[in-house]
BAFI-3210 file (N, C-alpha, C; in Angstrom, 3 decimals, decimal comma, padded with zeros to 6 digits):
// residues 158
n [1|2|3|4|5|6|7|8|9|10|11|12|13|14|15|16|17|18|19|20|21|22|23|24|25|26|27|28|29|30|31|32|33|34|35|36|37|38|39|40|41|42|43|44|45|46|47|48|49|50|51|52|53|54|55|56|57|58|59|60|61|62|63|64|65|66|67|68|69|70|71|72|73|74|75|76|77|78|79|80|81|82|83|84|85|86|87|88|89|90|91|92|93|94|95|96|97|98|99|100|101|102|103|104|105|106|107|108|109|110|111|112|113|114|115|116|117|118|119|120|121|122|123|124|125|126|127|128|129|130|131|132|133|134|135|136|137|138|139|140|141|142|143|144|145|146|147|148|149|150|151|152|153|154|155|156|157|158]
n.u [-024,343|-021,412|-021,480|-022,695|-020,887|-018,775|-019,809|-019,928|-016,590|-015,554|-017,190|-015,926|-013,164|-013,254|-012,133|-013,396|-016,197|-016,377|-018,015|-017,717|-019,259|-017,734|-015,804|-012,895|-013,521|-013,174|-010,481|-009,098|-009,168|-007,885|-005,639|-004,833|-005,157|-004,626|-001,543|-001,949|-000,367|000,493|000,141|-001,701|-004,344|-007,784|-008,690|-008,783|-011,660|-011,598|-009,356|-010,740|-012,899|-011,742|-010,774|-013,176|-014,049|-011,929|-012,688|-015,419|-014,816|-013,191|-014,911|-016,773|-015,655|-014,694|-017,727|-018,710|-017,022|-017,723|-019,457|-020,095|-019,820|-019,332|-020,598|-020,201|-016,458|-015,901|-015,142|-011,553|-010,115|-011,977|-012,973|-011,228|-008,432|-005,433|-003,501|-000,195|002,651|003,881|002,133|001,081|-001,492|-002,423|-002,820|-005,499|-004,780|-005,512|-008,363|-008,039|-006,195|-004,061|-004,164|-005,251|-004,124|-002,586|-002,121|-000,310|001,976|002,839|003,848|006,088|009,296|011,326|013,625|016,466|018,085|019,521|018,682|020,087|021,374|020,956|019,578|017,471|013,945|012,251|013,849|014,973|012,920|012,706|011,156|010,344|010,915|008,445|005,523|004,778|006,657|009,426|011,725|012,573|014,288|016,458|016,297|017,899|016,151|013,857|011,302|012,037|014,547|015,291|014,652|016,785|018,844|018,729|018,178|020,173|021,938|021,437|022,273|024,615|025,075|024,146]
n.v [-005,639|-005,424|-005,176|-002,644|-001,231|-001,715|-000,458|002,329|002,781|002,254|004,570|006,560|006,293|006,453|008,043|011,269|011,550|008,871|005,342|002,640|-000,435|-002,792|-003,524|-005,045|-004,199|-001,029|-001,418|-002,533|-000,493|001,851|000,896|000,458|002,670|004,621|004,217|003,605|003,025|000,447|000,980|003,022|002,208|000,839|-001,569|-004,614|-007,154|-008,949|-007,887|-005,859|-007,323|-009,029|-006,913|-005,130|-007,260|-007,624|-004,553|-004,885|-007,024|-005,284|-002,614|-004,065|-004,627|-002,229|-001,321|-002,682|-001,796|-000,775|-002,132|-004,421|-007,218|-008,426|-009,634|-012,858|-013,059|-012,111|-014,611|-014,543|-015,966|-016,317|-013,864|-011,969|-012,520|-014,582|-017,272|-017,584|-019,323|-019,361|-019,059|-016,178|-014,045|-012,462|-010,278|-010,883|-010,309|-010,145|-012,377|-012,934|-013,099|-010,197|-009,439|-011,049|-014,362|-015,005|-012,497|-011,392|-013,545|-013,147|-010,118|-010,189|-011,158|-013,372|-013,616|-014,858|-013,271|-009,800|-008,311|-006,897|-008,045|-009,039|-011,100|-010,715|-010,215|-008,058|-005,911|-006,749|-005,984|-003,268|-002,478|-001,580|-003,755|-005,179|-005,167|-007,895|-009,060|-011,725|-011,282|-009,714|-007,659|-007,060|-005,692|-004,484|-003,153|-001,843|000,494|002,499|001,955|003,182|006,063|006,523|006,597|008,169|010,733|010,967|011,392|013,628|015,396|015,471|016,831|016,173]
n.w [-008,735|-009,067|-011,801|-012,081|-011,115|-012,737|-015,263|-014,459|-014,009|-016,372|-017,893|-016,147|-017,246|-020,069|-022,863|-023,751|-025,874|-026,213|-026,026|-024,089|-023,246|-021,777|-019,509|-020,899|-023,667|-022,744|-022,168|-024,566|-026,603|-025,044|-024,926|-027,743|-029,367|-028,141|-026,733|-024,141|-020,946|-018,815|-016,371|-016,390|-017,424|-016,561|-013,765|-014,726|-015,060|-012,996|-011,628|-010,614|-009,052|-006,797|-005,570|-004,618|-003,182|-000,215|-000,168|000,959|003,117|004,439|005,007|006,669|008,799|009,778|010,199|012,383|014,306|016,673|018,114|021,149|020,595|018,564|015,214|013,512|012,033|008,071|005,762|005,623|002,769|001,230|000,434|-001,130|-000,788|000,200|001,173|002,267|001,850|004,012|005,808|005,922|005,436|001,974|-000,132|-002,629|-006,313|-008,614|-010,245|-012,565|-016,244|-017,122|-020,045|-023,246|-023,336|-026,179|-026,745|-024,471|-024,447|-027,143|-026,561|-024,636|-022,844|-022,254|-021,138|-018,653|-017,971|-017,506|-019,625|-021,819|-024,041|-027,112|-027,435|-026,414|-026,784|-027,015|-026,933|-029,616|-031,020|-030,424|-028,367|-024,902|-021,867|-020,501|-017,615|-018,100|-019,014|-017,915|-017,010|-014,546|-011,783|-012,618|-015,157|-018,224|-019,993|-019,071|-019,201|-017,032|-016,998|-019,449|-019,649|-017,550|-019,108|-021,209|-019,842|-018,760|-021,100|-022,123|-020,258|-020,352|-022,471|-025,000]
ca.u [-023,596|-020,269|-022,027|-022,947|-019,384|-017,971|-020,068|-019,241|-015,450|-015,650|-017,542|-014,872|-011,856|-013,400|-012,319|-014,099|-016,922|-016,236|-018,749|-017,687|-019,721|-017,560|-014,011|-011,636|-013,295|-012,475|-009,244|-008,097|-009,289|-006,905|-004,078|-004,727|-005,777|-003,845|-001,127|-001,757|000,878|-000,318|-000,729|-002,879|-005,374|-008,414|-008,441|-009,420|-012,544|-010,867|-009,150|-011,840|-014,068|-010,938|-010,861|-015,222|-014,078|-011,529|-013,511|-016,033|-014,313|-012,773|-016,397|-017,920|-014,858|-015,480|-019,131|-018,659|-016,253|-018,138|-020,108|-019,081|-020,210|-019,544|-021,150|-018,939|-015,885|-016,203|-013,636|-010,678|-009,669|-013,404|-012,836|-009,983|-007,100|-005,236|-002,467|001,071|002,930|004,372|000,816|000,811|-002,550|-001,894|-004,079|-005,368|-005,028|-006,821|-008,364|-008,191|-005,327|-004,944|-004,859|-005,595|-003,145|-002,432|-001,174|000,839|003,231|003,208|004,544|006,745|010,644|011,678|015,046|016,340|019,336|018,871|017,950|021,261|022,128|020,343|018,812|015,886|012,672|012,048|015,374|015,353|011,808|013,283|010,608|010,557|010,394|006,893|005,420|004,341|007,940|010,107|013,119|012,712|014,535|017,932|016,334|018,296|015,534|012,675|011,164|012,561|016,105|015,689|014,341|017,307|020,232|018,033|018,108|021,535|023,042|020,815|022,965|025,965|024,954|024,324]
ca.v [-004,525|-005,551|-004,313|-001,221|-000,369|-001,483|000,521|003,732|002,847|002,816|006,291|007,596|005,986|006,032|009,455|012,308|010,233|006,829|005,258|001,320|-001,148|-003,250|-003,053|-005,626|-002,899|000,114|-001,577|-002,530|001,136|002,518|000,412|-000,084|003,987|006,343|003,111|003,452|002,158|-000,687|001,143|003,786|001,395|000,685|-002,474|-005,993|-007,150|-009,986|-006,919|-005,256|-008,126|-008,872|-005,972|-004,776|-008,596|-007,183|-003,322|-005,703|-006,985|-003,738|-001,915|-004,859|-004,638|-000,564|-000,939|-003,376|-001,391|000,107|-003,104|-005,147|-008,859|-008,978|-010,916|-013,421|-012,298|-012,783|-015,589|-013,584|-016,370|-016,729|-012,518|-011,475|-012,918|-015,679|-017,664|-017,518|-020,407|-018,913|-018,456|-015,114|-013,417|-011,612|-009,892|-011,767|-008,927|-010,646|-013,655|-012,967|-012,767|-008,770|-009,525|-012,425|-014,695|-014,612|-011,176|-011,863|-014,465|-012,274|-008,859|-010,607|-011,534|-014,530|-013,539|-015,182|-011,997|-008,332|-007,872|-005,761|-009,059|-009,163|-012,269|-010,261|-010,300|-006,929|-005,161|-007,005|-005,068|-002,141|-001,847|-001,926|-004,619|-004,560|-006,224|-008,792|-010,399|-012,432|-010,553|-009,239|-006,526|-006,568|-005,224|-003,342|-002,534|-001,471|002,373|003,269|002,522|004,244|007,042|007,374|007,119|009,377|011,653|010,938|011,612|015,587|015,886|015,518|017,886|015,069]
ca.w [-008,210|-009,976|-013,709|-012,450|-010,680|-014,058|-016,199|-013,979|-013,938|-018,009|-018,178|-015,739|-017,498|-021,286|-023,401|-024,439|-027,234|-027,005|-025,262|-024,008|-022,255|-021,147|-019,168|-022,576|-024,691|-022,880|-021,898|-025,594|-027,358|-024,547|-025,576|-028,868|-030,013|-027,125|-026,342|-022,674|-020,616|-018,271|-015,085|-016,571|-017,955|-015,708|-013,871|-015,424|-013,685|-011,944|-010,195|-009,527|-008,159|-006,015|-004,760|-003,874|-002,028|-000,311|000,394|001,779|004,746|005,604|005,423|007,665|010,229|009,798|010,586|013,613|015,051|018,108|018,900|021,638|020,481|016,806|014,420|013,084|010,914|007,138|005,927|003,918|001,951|000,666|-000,123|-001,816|000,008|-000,078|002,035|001,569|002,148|005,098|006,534|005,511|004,439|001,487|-000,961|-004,184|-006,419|-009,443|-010,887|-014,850|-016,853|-017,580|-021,524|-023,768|-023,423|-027,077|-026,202|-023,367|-025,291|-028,201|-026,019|-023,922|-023,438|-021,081|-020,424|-017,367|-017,513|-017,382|-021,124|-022,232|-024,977|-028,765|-027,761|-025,627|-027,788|-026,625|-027,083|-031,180|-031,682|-030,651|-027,563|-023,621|-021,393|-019,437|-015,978|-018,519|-019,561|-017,648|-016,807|-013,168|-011,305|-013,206|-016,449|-018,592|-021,201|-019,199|-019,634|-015,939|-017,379|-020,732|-019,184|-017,050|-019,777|-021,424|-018,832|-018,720|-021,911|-021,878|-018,931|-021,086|-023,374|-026,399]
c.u [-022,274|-020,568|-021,972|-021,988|-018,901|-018,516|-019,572|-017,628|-015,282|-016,184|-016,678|-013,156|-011,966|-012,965|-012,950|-014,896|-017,176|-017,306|-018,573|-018,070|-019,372|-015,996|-012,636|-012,311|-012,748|-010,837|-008,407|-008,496|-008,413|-006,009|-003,972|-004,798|-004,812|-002,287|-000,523|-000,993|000,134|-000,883|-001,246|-004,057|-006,008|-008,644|-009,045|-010,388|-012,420|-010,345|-010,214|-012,689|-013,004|-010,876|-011,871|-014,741|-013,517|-012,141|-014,033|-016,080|-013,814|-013,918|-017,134|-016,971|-015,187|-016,837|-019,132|-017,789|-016,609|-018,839|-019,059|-019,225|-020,702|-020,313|-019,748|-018,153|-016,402|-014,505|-012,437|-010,610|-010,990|-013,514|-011,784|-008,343|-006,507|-003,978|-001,541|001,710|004,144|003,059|000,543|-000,482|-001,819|-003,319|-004,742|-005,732|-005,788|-006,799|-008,218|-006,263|-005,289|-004,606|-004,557|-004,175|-002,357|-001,247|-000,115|002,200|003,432|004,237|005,511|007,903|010,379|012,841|015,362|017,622|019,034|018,934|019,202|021,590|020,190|019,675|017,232|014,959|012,470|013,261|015,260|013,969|011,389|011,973|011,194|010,521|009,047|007,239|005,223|005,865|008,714|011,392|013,325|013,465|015,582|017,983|016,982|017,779|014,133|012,711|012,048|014,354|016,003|015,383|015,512|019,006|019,634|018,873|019,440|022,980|022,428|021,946|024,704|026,481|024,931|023,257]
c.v [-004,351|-004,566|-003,171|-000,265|-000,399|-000,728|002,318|003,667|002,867|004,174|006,764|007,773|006,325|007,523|010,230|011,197|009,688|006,731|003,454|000,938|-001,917|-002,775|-003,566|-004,312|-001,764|000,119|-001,947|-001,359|001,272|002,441|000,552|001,462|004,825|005,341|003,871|002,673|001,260|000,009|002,155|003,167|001,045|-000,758|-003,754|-006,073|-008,311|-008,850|-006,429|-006,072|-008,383|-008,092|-005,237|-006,252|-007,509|-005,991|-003,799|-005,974|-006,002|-002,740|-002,944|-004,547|-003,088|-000,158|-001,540|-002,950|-000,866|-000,912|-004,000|-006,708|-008,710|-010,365|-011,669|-012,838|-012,908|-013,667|-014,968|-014,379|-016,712|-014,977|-011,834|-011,433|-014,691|-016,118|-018,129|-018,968|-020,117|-018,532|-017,239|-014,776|-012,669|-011,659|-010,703|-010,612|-009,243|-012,309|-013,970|-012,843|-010,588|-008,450|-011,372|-013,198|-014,766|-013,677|-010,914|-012,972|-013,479|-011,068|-009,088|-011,105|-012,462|-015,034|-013,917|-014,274|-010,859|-007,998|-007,220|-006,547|-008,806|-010,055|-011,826|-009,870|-008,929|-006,071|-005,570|-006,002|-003,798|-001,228|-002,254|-003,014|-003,970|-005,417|-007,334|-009,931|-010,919|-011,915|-010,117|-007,619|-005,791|-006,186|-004,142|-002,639|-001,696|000,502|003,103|003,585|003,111|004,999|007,752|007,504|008,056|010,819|012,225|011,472|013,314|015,874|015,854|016,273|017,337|015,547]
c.w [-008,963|-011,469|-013,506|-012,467|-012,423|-015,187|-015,746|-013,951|-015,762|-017,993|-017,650|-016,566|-019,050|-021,897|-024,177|-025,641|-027,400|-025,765|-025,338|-022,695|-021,392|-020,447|-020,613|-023,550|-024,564|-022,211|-023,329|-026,392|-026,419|-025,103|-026,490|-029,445|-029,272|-026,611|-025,080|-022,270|-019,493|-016,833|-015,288|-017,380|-016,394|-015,405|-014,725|-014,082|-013,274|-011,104|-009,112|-008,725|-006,730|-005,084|-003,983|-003,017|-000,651|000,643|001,674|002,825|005,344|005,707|006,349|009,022|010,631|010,803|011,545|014,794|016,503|018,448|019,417|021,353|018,873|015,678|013,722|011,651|009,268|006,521|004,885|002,442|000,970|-000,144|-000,412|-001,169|-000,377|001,042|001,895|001,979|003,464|006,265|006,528|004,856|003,803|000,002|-002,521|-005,301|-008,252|-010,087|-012,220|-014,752|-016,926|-018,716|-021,787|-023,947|-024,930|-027,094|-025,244|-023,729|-025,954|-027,819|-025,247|-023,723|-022,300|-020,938|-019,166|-016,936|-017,559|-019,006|-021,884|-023,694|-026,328|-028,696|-026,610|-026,902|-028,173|-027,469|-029,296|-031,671|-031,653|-029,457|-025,822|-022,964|-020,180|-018,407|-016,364|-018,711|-017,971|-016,527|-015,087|-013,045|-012,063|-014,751|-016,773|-019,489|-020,727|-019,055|-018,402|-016,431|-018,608|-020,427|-018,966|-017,780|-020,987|-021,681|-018,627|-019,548|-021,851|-020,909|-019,754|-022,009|-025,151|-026,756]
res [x|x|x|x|x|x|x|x|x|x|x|x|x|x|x|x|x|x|x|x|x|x|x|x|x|x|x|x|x|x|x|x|x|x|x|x|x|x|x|x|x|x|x|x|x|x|x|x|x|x|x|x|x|x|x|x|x|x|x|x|x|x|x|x|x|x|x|x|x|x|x|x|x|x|x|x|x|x|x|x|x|x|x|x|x|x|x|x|x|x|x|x|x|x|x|x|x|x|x|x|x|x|x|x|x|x|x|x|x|x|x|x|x|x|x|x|x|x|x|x|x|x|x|x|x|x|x|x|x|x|x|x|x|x|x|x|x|x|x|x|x|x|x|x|x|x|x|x|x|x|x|x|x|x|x|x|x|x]
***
């Protein structure tokens, strides 16, 4: 069932031509040919299995909903959940990497400051910081803030 979802989530996601079988193919032609940005790329299939988990229990609780002597629940942490260390369920939103690790060192800064200094990886190669590096909330390199001094200097009339 997994193959078939992922062959229909490639035909829906793949463009005009190309024709890829698997999800790493039609996830590195995205990046690599149109350089899709990460959350318009279709998921890794660690997401997606995660997630048909996941569906799963909310289509069985769905379908049991009007009976009064349920069959027993299914176990979350056995379907796409996991448990916080606060006892919190919380979703497991995938089991893969979502590229080769290779790639993930390579694209990545591991600034433990908001990026603004010459010594961010990112910032010296003259690109963004992604979801992939290090840096957290107090980035000063990622696309949301270049966007908005951008945005900012137009407004200045620069």
């Amino acid at each position: 069932m997994l193959a078939t979802l992922a062959r229909f989530i490639c035909a829906a996601y793949s463009p005009k031509g190309i024709y890829t079988k698997t999800f790493s193919e039609l996830r590195l032609h995205l990046f690599c040919k149109h350089m899709a940005e990460s959350d318009k790329l279709p998921p890794t299939l660690g997401a997606l299995r995660q997630h048909v988990l996941r569906v799963h229990i909310q289509a069985t609780v769905w379908g049991q909903a009007s009976i009064a002597l349920q069959d027993p629940q299914l176990d979350p942490l056995q379907n796409g959940y996991h448990k916080e260390s606060d006892g919190q369920l919380k979703p497991t939103m995938t089991d893969a990497l979502p590229a080769p690790k290779a790639i993930i060192e390579m694209v990545r800064c591991q600034c433990k400051t908001d990026c603004s200094s010459a010594r961010c990886f990112c910032r010296t190669k003259n690109l963004s910081c992604t979801d992939l590096c290090q840096c957290g909330s107090e980035c000063q390199n990622d696309e949301d803030t270049q966007n908005k001094y951008e945005t900012d200097d137009d407004e200045d009339g620069m």
